[in-house]
Wavefront OBJ file of the C-alpha trace (Angstrom):
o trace
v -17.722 23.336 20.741
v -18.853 26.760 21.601
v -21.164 27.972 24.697
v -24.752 27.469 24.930
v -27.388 28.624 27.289
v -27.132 25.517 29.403
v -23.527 25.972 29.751
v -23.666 29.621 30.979
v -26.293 28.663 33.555
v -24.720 25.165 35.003
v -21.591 27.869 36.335
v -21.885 27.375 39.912
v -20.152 30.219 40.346
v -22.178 32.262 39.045
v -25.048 31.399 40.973
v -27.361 32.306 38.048
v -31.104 31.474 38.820
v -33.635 29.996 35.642
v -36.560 31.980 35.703
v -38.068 31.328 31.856
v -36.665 28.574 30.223
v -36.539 29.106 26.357
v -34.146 27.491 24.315
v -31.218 26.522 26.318
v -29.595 24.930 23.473
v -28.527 28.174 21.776
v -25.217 29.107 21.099
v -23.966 32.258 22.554
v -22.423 34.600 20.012
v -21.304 36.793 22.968
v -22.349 38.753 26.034
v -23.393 42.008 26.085
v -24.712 44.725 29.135
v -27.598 47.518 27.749
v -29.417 49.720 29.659
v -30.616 51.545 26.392
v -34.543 51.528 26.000
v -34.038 49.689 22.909
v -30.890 47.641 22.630
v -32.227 45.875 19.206
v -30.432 48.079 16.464
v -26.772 47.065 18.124
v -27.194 43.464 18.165
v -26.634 40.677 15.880
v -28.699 37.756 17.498
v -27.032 35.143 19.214
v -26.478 37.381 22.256
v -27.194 37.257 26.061
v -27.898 40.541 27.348
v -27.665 41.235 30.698
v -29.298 44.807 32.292
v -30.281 46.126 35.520
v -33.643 47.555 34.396
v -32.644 51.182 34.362
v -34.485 51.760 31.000
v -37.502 50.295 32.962
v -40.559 52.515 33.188
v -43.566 50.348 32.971
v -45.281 48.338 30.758
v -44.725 50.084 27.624
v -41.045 50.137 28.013
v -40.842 46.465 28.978
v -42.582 45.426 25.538
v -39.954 48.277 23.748
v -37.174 46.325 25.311
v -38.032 42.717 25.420
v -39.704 42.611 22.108
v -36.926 44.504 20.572
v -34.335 41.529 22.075
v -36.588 38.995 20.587
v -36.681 40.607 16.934
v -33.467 40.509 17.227
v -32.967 37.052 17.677
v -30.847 37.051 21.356
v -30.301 34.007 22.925
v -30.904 34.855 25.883
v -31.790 37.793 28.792
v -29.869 37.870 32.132
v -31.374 40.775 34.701
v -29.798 42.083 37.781
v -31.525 43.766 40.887
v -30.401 47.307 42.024
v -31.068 49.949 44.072
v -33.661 51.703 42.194
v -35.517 48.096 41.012
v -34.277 45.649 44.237
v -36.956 43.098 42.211
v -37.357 41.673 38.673
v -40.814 43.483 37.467
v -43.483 40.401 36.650
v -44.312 42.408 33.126
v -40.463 41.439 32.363
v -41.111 37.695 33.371
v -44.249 37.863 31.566
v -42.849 39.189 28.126
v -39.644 36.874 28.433
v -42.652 33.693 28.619
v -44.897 35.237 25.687
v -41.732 35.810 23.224
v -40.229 32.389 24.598
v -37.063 33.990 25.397
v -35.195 32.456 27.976
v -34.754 34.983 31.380
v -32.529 34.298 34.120
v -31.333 36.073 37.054
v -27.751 37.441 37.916
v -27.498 37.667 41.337
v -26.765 41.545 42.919
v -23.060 40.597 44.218
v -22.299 39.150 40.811
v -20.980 41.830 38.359
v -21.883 41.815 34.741
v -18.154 41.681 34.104
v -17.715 38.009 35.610
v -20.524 37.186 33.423
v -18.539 37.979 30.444
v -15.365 36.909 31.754
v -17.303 33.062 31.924
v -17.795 33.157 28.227
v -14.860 34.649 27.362
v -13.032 31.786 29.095
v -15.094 28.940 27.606
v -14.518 30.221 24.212
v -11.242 30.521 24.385
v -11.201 27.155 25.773
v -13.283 25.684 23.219
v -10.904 27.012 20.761
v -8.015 25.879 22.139
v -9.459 22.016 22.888
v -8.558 21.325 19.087
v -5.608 22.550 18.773
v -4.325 21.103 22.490
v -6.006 17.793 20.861
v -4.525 18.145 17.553
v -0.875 18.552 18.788
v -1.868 15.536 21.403
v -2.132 13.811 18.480
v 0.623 15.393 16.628
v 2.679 13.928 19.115
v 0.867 10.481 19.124
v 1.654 9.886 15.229
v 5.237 11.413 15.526
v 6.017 8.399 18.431
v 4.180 5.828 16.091
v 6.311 6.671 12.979
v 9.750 6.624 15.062
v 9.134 3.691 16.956
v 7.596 1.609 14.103
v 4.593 0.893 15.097
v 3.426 0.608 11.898
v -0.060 1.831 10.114
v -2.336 -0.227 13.051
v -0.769 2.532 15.169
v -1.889 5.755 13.444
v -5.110 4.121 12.558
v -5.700 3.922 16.628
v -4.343 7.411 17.091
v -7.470 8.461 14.199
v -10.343 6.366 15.982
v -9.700 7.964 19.297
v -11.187 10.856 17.585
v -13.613 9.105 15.302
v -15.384 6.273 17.222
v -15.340 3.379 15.042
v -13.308 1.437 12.390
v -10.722 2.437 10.234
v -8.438 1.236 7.528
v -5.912 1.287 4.847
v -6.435 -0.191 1.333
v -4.444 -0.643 -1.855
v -5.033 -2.249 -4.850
v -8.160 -3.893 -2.959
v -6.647 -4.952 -0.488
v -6.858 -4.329 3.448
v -3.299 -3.288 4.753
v -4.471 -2.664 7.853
v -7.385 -2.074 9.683
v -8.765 -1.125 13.423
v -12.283 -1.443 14.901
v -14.174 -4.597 14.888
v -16.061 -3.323 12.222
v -14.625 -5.058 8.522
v -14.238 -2.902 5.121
v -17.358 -3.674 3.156
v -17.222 -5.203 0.186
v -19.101 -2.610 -1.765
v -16.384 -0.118 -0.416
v -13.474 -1.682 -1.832
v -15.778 -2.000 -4.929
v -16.128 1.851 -4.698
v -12.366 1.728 -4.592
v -11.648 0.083 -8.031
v -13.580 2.649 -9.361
v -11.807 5.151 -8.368
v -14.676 6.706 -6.291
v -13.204 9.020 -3.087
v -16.016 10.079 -0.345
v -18.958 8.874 1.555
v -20.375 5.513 0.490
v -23.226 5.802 2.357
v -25.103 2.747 2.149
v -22.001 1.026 3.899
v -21.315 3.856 6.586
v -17.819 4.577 5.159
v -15.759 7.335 3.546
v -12.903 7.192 1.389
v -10.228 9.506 1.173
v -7.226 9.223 -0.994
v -3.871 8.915 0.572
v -1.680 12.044 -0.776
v 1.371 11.597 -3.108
v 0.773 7.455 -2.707
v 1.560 6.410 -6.356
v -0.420 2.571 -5.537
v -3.727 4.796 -4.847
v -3.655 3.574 -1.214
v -6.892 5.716 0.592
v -8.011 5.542 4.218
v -11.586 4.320 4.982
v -13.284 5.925 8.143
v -16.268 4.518 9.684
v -18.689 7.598 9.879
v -21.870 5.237 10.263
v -23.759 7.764 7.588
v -22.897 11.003 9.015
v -21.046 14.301 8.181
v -17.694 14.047 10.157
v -17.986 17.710 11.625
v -14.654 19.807 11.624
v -12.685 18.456 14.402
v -12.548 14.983 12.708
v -11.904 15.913 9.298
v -8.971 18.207 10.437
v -8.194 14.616 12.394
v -8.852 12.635 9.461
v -6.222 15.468 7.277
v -3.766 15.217 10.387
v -3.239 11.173 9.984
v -3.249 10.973 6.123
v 0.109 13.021 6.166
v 1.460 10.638 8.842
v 0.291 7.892 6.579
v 1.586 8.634 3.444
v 4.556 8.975 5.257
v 4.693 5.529 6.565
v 3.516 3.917 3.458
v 6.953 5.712 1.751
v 8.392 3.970 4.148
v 7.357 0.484 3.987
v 7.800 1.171 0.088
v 11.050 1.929 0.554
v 11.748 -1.162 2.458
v 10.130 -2.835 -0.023
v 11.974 -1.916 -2.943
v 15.357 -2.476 -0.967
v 14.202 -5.442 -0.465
v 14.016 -6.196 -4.237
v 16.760 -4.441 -5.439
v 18.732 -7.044 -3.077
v 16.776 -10.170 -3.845
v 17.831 -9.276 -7.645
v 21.425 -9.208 -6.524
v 20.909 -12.356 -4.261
v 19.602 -14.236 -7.677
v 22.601 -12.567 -9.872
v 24.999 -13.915 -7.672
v 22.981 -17.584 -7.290
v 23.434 -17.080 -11.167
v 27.632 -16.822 -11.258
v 27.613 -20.252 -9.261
v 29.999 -21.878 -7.201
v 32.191 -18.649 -7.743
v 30.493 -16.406 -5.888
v 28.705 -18.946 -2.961
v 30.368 -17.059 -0.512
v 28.540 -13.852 -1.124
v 25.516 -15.743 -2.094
v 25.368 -16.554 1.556
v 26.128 -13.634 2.669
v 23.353 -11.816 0.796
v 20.891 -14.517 1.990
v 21.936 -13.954 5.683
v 21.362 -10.048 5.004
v 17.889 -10.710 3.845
v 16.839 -13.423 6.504
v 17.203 -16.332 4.842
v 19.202 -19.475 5.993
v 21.280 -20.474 3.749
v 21.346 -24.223 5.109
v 17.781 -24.995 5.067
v 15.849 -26.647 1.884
v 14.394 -23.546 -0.529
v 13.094 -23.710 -3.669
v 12.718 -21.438 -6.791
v 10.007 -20.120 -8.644
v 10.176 -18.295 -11.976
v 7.103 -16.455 -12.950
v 7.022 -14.908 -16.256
v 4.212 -12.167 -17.413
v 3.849 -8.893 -19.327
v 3.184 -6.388 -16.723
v 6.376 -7.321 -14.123
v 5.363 -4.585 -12.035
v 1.922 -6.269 -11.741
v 3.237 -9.557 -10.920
v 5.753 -8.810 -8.734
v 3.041 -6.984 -6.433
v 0.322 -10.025 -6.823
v 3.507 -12.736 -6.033
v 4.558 -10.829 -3.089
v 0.699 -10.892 -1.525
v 0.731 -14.463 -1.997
v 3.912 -14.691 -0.390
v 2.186 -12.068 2.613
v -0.147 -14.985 3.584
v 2.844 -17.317 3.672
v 4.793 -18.854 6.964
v 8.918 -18.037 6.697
v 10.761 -15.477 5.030
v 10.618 -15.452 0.978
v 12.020 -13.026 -1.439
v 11.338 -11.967 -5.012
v 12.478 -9.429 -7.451
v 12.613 -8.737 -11.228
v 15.947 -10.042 -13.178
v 15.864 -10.769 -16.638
v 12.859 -9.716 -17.974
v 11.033 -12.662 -15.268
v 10.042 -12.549 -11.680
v 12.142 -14.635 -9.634
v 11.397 -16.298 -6.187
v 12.939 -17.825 -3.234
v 11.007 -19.430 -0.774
v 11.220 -22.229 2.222
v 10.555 -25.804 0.944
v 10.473 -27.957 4.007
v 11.262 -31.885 3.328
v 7.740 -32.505 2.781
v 6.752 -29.736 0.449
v 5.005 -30.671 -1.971
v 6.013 -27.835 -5.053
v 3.420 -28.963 -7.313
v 0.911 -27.582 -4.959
v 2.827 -24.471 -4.342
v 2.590 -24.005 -8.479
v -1.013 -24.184 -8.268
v -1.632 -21.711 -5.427
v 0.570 -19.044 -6.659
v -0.915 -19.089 -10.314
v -4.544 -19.002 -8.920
v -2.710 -16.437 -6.724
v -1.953 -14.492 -10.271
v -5.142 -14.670 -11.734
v -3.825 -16.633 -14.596
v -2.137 -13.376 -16.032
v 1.463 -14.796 -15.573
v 3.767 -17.919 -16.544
v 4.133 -19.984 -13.691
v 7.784 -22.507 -13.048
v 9.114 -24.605 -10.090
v 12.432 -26.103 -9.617
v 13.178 -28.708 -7.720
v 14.013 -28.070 -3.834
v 17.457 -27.076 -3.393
v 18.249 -28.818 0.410
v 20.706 -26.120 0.940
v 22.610 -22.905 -0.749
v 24.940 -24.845 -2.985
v 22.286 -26.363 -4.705
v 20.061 -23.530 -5.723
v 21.316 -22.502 -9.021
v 20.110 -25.744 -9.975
v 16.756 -25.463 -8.383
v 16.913 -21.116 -10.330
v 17.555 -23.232 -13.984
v 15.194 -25.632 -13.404
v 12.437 -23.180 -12.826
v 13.183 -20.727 -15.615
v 13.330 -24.121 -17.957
v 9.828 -25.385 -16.209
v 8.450 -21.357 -17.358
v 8.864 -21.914 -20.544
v 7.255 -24.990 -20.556
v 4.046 -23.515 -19.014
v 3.797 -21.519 -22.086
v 3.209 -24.618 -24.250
v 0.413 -25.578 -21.939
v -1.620 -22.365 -21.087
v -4.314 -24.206 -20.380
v -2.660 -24.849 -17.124
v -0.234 -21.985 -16.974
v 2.440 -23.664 -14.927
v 4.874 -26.712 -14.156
v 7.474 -27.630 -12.081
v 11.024 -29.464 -12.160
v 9.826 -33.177 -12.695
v 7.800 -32.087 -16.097
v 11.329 -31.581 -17.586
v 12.861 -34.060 -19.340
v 15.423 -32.572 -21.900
v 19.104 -32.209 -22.639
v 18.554 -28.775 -22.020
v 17.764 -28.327 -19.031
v 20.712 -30.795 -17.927
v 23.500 -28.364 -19.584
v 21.947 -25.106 -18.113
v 22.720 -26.771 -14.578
v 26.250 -26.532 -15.409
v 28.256 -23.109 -15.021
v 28.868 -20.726 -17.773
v 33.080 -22.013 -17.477
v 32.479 -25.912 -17.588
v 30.453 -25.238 -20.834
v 32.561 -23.000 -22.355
v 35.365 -25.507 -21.781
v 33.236 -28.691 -23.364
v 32.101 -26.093 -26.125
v 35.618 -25.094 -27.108
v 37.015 -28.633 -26.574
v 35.034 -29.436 -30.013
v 34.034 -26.863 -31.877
v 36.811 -24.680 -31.141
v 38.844 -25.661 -34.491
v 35.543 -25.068 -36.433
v 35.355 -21.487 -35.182
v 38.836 -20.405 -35.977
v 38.563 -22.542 -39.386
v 35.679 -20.569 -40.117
v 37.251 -17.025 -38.849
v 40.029 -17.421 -41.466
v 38.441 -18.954 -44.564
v 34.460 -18.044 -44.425
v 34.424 -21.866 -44.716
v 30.536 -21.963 -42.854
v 31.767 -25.597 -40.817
v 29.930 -24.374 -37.634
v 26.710 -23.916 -39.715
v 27.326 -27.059 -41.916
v 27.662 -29.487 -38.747
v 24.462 -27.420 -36.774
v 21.982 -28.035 -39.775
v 23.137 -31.627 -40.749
v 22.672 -32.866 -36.812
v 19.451 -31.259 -37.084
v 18.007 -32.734 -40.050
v 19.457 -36.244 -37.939
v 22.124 -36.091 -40.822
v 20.110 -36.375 -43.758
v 23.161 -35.266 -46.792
v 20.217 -33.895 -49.629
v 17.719 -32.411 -46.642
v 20.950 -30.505 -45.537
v 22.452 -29.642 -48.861
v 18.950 -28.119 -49.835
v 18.727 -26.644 -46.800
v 22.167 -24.724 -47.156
v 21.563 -24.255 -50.992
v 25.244 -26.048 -51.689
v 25.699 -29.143 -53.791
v 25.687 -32.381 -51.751
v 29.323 -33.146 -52.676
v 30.300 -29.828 -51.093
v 28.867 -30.866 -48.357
v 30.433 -34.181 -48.245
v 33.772 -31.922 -48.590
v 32.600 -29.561 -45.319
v 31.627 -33.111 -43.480
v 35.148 -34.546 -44.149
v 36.778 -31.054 -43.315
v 35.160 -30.964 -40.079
v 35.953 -34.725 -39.012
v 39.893 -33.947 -39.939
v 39.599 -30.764 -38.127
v 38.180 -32.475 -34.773
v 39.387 -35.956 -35.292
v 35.493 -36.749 -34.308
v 33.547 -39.541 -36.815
v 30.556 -38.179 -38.025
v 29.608 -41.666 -39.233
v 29.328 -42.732 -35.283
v 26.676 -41.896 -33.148
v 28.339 -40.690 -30.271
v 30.575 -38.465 -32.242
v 27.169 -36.899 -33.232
v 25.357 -36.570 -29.502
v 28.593 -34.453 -28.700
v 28.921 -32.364 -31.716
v 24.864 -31.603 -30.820
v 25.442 -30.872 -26.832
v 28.379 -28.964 -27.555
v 26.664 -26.435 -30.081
v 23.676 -26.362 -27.512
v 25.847 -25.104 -25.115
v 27.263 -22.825 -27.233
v 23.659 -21.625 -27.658
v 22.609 -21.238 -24.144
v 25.360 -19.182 -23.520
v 24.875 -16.827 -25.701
v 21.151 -16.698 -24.829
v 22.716 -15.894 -21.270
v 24.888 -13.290 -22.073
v 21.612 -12.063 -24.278
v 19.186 -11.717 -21.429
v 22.152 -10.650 -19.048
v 22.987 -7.703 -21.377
v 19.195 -6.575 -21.194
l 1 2 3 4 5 6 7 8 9 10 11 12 13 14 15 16 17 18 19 20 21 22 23 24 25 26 27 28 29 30 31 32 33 34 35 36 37 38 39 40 41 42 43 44 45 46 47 48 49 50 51 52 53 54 55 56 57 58 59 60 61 62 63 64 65 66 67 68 69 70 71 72 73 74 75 76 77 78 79 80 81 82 83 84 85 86 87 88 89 90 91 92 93 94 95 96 97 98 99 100 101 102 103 104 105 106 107 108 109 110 111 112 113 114 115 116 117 118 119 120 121 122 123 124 125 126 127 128 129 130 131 132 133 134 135 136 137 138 139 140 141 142 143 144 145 146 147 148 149 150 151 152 153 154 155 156 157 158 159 160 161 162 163 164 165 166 167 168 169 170 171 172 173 174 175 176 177 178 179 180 181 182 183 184 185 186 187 188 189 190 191 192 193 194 195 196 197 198 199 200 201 202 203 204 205 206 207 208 209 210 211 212 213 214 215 216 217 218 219 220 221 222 223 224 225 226 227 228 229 230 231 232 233 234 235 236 237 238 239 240 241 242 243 244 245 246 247 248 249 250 251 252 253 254 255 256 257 258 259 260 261 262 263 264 265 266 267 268 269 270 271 272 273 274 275 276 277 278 279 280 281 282 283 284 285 286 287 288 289 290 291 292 293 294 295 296 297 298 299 300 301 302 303 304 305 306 307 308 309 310 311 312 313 314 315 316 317 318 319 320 321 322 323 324 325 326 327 328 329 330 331 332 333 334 335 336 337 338 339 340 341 342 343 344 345 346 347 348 349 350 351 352 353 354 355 356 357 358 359 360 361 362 363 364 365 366 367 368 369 370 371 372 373 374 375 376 377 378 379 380 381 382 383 384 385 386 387 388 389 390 391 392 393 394 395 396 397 398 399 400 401 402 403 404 405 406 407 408 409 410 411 412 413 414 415 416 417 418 419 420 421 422 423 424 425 426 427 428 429 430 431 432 433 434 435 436 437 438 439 440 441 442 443 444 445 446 447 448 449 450 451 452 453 454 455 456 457 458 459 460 461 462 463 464 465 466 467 468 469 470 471 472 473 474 475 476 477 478 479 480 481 482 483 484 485 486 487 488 489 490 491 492 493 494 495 496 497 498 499 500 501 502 503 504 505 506
């Protein structure tokens, strides 16, 4: 803030002494001495010219100089006793009062030079008060960022210098906020727009975080005023220091899923790889001996739902992870003995808006048991999609035959696959013979001969030739029915496998 009139005069120092009081709230340009009868043509208003009176002759020359001073606009006229004129003429008191320019006196032991030197030193000091502030601050946001204080802290740092409340918001939502003063609604209305500035009805301006690809802004209480210059350079000061932060708590964040996608490709391999299934949950805070519970949520936009699962798991008590495997969102969570999962189903797809797939396993009461709790949910997903008008289910919907093979490991199925229908495969390998196809379409039609033969476009008595091929290769009796119920489990396992090694490849 620069001088003004009232300044100059409140110098003790300076002993100056009020003798017309104009406009004290003036801002002094600079100070200037001028004995010349008529100073005017040299100045640019704003002044305070100070002069000993030597162009004084009388009346005439009192209007030349003081009327020439007000023309031009001076803030103000400082006159000094001398020798030749020991007191201030009343004609110069009396033009100062009918122009309405403020006249003070400099006392005779005070030189014009100190004068000067006064202003000099406030301005200087008025220009260096924002930059002294601005690395004060500087210094403020640098501690906040390396000790981890988190956005709360450089949103404290901004409403030193900004009175009021203050906040960061992304994807309409408050990450943070100071003040006692809450984000308006219409604001974060503003927001979805994509409007940036003052919304002045709600006494809040928006300005767009730099280089923050979730269109994160901070919101500034300015209670329906200009922020002058010193807070908007305050205001450009923290948004560096935020953007800054918020790479870093994106960072975090996508570390954080990269190794919650590891932590469920690992659940996936089984009992083979428990060891570093623990270890992984350890890394990422989770216990491995305490009941969790799985949740597979499946949508279009991933991205999308992976941000709207973690807020809902924001607002949640314990540590949870998710991340994106598969083509589905995948989630971990505490499931304490009385949890009740259907319940957490419903909260996280109102949570979703109803834009993604919702499926629960059961509760796995430690970490050997949550691949089973990871199938179940991916089976209770799909499930949801056959009832959209509810969107989601959980473990205890399931009943199939299905779901009770993809419990089992990728090696115990391979070895019940190949057990039966190993002799098919290489039959068919060598000869072309189409067994493996023959047995899967006459289970399915619940071994109806002229269904299947029509099906297959083959005479039934070739098919009656496949049937008996297959029974002699397997030694299996297609005329019993638990004969059949194998044949059928064993090529659904041979199925879900390669629909594993399907969606792992992808």
């Amino acid at each position: 803030m620069s001088m003004i009139v009232s300044d100059l005069l409140a110098r003790r120092d300076l002993r100056l002494e009020l003798l017309v009081e104009g406009d004290l709230s003036r801002t002094i340009r600079w100070v200037h001495a001028s004995e010349l009868p008529d100073p005017a043509p040299y100045l640019r208003g704003g002044e305070v010219v100070l002069s000993v009176g030597v162009w004084y002759t009388g009346p005439e020359s009192v209007e030349r100089f003081v009327g020439g001073l007000a023309r031009s606009n001076v803030a103000a006229l400082g006159f000094s006793p001398y020798e030749q004129l020991p007191t201030i003429p009343p004609d110069v008191v009396d033009a100062a009062q009918r122009h309405g320019m403020t006249l003070f006196e400099v006392p005779e032991d005070v030189p014009f030079i100190v004068v000067t030197e006064a202003f000099i030193e406030a301005s200087m000091a008025s220009r260096e008060r924002p930059l002294r502030e601005s690395a004060s601050r500087n210094a403020e946001l640098v501690r906040g960022l390396q000790g981890g204080q988190g956005l709360e802290a450089l949103l404290r740092v901004l409403t030193r210098a900004i009175p009021g409340s203050a906040a960061v918001v992304a994807d309409h939502r408050i990450l943070a906020r100071v003040g006692p003063q809450t984000i308006p609604p219409e604001v974060l209305d503003a927001m979805a727009r994509g409007v940036d500035g003052a919304v002045v009805d709600a006494g809040f301006r928006v300005y767009p975080i730099p280089a923050d690809p979730a269109a994160a802004a901070l919101v500034v209480q300015t209670h329906g005023e200009t922020p002058s210059i010193d807070q908007s350079a305050a205001v450009d000061q923290v948004l560096a220091f935020l953007a800054i932060e918020l790479q870093r708590l994106r960072s975090i964040r996508e570390n954080a899923r990269r190794y919650a996608t590891e932590l469920f490709e690992l659940i996936d391999e089984g009992v083979h790889e428990h060891a570093a299934t623990v270890a992984r949950m350890r890394s990422l805070g989770l216990s491995p001996h305490e009941p969790m519970v799985v949740a597979c949520v499946e949508g279009s936009d991933q991205q999308r739902v992976l941000r709207l699962v973690e807020r809902w798991l924001d607002n949640r008590d314990g540590v949870s992870v998710a991340g994106i495997k598969t083509g589905q969102v995948l989630v971990l969570l505490p499931a304490p003995g009385d949890a009740d999962v259907s319940q957490f189903a419903i909260e996280l797809h109102g949570a979703l808006g109803g834009v993604a797939l919702v499926g629960f396993g059961s509760p796995a009461k430690d970490a050997h048991s949550i691949r089973d709790s990871l199938v179940e949910a991916r089976y209770a997903a799909r499930f949801a999609a056959r009832r959209r008008d509810v969107g989601y289910a959980t473990h205890d919907e399931l009943a199939s035959h299905v779901v009770l093979l993809a419990t089992q490991p990728d090696r115990e199925l391979l070895r019940f696959e190949q057990a039966l229908l190993l002799p098919l495969v290489e039959h068919d390998q060598r000869r072309n013979s189409g067994l493996l196809a023959t047995l899967d379409r006459f289970l399915a039609t619940a071994a109806q001969y002229k269904t299947t033969a029509d099906d297959l476009h083959i005479h039934v008595n070739t098919l009656r030739l496949r049937l008996t091929r297959i029974e002699e290769l397997t030694g299996r009796d297609l005329a019993r029915m638990d004969d059949r119920v194998d044949f059928w489990l064993a090529l659904r396992a041979r199925d879900l496998r390669q629909e594993r090694f399907r969606r792992e490849s992808n």
